[in-house]
C-alpha positions as CSV (number, residue, x, y, z in Angstrom):
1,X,-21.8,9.3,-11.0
2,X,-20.6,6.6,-13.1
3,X,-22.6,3.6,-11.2
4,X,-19.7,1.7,-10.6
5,X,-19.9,2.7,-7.1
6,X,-22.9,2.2,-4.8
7,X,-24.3,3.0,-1.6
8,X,-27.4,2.3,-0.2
9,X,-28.1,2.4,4.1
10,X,-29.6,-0.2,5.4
11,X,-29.5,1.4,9.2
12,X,-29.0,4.8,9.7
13,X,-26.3,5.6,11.7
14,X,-25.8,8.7,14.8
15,X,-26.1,11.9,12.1
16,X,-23.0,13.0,9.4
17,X,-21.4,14.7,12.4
18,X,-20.1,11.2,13.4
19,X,-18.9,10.4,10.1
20,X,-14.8,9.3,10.2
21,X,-12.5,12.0,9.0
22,X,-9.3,10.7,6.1
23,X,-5.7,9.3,8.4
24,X,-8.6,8.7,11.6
25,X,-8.3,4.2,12.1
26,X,-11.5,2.6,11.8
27,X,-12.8,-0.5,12.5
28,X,-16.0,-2.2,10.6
29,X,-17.6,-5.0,10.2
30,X,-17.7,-6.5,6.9
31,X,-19.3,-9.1,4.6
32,X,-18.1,-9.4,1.0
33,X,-20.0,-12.0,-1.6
34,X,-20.2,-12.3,-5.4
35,X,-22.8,-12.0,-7.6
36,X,-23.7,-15.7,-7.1
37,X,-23.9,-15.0,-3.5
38,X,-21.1,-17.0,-2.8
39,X,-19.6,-15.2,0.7
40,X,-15.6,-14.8,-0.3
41,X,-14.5,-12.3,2.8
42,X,-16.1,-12.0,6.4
43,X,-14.7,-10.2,9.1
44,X,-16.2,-9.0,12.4
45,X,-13.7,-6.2,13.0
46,X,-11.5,-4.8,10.0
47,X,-9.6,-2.4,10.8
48,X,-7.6,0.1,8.7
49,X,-6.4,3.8,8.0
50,X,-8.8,5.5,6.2
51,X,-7.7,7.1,3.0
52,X,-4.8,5.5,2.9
53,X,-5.6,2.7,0.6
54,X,-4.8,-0.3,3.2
55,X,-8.1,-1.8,2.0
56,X,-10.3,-2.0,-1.0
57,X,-10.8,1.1,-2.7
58,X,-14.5,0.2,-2.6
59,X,-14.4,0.5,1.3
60,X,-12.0,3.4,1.2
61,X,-14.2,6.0,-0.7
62,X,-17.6,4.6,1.1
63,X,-16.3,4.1,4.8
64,X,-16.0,8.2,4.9
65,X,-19.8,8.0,3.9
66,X,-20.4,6.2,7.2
67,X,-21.9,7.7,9.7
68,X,-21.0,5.9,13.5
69,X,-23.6,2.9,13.7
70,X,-24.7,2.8,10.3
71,X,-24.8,-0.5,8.6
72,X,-24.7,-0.4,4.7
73,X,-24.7,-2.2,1.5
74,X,-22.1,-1.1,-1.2
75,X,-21.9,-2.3,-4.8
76,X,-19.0,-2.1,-6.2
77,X,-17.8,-3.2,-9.9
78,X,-14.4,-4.6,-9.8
79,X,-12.3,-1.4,-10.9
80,X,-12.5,-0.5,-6.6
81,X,-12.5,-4.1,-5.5
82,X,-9.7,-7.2,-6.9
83,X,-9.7,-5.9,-10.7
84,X,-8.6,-7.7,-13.7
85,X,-6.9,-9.8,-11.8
86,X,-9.1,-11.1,-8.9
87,X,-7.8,-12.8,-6.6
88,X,-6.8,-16.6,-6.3
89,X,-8.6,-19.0,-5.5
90,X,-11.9,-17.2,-4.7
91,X,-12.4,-14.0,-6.7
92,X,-12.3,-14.2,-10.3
93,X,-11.1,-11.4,-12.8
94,X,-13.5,-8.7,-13.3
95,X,-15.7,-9.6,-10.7
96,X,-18.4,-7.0,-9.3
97,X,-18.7,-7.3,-5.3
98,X,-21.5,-6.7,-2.6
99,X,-20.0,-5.5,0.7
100,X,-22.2,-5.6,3.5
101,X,-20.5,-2.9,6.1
102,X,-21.6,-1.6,9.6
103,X,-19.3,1.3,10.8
104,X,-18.6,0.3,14.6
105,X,-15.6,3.0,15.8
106,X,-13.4,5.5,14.5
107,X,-10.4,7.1,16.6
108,X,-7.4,9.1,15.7
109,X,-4.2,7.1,14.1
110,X,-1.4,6.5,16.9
111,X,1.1,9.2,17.1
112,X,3.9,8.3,14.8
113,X,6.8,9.6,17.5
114,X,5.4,7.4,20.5
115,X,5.5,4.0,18.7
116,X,7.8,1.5,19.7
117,X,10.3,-0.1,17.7
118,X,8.3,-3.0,17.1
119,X,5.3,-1.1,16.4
120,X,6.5,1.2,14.2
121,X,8.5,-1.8,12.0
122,X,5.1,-3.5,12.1
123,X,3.3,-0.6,10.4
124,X,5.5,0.4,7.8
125,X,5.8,-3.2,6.6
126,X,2.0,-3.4,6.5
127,X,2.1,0.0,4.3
128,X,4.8,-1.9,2.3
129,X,2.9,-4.9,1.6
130,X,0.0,-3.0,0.4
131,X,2.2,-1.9,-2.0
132,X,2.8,-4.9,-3.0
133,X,-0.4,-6.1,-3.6
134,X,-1.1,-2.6,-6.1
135,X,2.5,-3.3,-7.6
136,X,1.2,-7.0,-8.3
137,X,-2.2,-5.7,-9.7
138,X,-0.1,-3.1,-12.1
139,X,-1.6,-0.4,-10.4
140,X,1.4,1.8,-10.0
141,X,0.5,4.9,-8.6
142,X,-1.0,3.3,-5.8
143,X,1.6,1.6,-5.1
144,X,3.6,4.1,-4.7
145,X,1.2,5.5,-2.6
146,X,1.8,2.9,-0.2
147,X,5.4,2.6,-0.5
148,X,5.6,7.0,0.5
149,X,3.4,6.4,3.7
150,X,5.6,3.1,4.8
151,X,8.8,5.5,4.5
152,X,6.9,8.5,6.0
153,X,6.5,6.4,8.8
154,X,10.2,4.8,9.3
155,X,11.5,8.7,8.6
156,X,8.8,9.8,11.6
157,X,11.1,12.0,14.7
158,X,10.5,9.3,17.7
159,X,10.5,10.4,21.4
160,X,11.5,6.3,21.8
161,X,14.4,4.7,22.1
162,X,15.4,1.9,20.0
163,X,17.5,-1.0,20.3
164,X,20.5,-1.5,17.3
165,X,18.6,-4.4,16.4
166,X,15.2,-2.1,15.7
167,X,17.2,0.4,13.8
168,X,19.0,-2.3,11.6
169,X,15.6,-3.9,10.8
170,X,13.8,-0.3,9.8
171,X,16.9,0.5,7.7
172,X,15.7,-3.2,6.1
173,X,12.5,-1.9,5.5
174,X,13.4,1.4,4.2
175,X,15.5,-0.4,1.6
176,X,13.3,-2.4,0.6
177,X,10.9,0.4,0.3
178,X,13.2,2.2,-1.7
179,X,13.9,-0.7,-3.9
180,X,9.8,-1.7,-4.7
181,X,9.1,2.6,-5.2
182,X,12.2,2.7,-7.9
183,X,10.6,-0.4,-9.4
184,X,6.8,1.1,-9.6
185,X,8.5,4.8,-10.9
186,X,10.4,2.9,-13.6
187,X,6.9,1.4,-14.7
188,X,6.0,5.2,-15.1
189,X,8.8,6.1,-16.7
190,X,9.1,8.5,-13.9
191,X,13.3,8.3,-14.5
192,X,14.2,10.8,-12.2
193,X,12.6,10.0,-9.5
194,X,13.6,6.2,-9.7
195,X,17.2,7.4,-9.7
196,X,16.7,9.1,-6.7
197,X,15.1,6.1,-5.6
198,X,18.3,3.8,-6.1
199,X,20.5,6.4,-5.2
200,X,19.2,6.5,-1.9
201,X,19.6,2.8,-1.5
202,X,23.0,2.9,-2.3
203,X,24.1,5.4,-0.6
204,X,23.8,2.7,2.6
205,X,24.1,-0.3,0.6
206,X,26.5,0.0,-2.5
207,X,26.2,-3.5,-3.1
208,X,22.2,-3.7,-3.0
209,X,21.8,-5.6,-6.2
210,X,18.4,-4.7,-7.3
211,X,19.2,-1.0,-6.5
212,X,22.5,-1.4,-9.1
213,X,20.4,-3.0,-11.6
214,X,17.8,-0.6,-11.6
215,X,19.9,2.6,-11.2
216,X,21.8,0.9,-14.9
217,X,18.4,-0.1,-15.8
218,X,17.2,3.8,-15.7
219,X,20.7,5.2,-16.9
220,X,20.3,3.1,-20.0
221,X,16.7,4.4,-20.9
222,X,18.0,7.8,-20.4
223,X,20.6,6.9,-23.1
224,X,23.3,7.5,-20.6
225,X,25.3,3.9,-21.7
226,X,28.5,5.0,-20.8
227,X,27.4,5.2,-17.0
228,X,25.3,2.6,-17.0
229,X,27.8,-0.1,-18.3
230,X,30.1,0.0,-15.1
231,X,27.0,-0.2,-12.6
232,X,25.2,-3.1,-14.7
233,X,29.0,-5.2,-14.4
234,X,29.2,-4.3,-10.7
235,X,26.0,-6.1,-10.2
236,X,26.6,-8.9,-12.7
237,X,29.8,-9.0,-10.3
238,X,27.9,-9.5,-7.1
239,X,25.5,-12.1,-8.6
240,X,26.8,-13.5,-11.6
241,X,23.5,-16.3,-12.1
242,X,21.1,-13.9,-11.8
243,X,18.8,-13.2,-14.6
């Protein structure tokens, strides 16, 4: 509606019954240039989760417009591509893309409780670095978007067993999590919920500094000096050189 966004099918595809359904993992090809033509992105066979913003929002709003087979050109104006940031060294700020895109399969996501230790590490820190690439853009809300599904995915039941090593590492990752989702909710001024956020991390880690600084960091915007003090020494405790 707005014309930031636009579709136009080069090759009809197999009818809008075989269209991909939001959480199904597709693959594509794809073929991003500027306006100058200049090709900054080809890949024979992307594939993501679709709808949960592991890509370009670009391709996440006009993959579901797909249908199986059909190759398509989509314009996009940076808002759903690399923003005002771009991205270094190829995409400048506010650059507009073309994506040339071909939808070549769509299948349901792997169930969550059948993925091996490895596996399952491997995905939530792929949700997690998406949200750090929204969390480096200032888009907040997507990142925590990204930082929910990677800890929707460590918290998963699991009919697997894994080894202590696998459960240390995914209590890593959970942390971290934790630790980058207080960050973006502080950005929000979602207080609260950043709180919770810290609290959660301390209640494995008590000396997770980032987790202390931010838990202080939130206490003192709520006005709440008194209990902030104490928590903002422990830390300076810990790590007395850190800024």
């Amino acid at each position: 509606g707005s014309g930031l966004l636009k579709k136009k099918t080069l090759v009809p595809g197999l009818g809008v019954d075989t269209r991909p359904r939001k959480g199904q993992d597709v693959t594509i090809r794809l073929k991003a240039t500027l306006e100058d033509g200049s090709v900054v992105e080809e890949n024979p066979a992307l594939t993501f989760t679709l709808g949960d913003c592991d890509v370009l929002q670009a391709l996440d709003l006009c993959v579901q417009l797909l249908e199986m087979g059909e190759k398509a050109l989509i314009v996009s104006d940076a808002k759903y591509c690399y923003g005002a940031q771009g991205r270094s060294p190829d995409i400048p700020p506010n650059a507009a893309l073309t994506l040339e895109v071909e939808l070549l399969a769509a299948q349901d996501a792997p169930d969550l409780e059948l993925l091996r230790g490895k596996e399952k590490i491997e995905l939530a820190n792929r949700k997690r670095e998406r949200g750090n690439f929204f969390y480096q853009q200032a888009d907040y809300v997507l990142a925590i978007n990204s930082y929910d599904i990677a800890l929707k995915v460590i918290g998963s039941s699991s009919k697997v067993d894994f080894s202590p090593e696998e459960e240390a590492e995914l209590l890593d990752v959970k942390m971290k999590c934790l630790n980058n989702l207080a960050a973006s909710q502080l950005k929000l001024d979602h207080y609260e919920a950043a709180l919770k956020s810290c609290n959660l991390v301390l209640e494995h880690q008590p000396g997770n500094i980032k987790a202390l600084f931010r838990k202080g960091k939130v206490l003192a915007q709520q006005g709440e000096y008194r209990e902030a003090i104490p928590i903002l020494k422990t830390a300076l405790k810990l790590e007395p050189s850190n800024k």
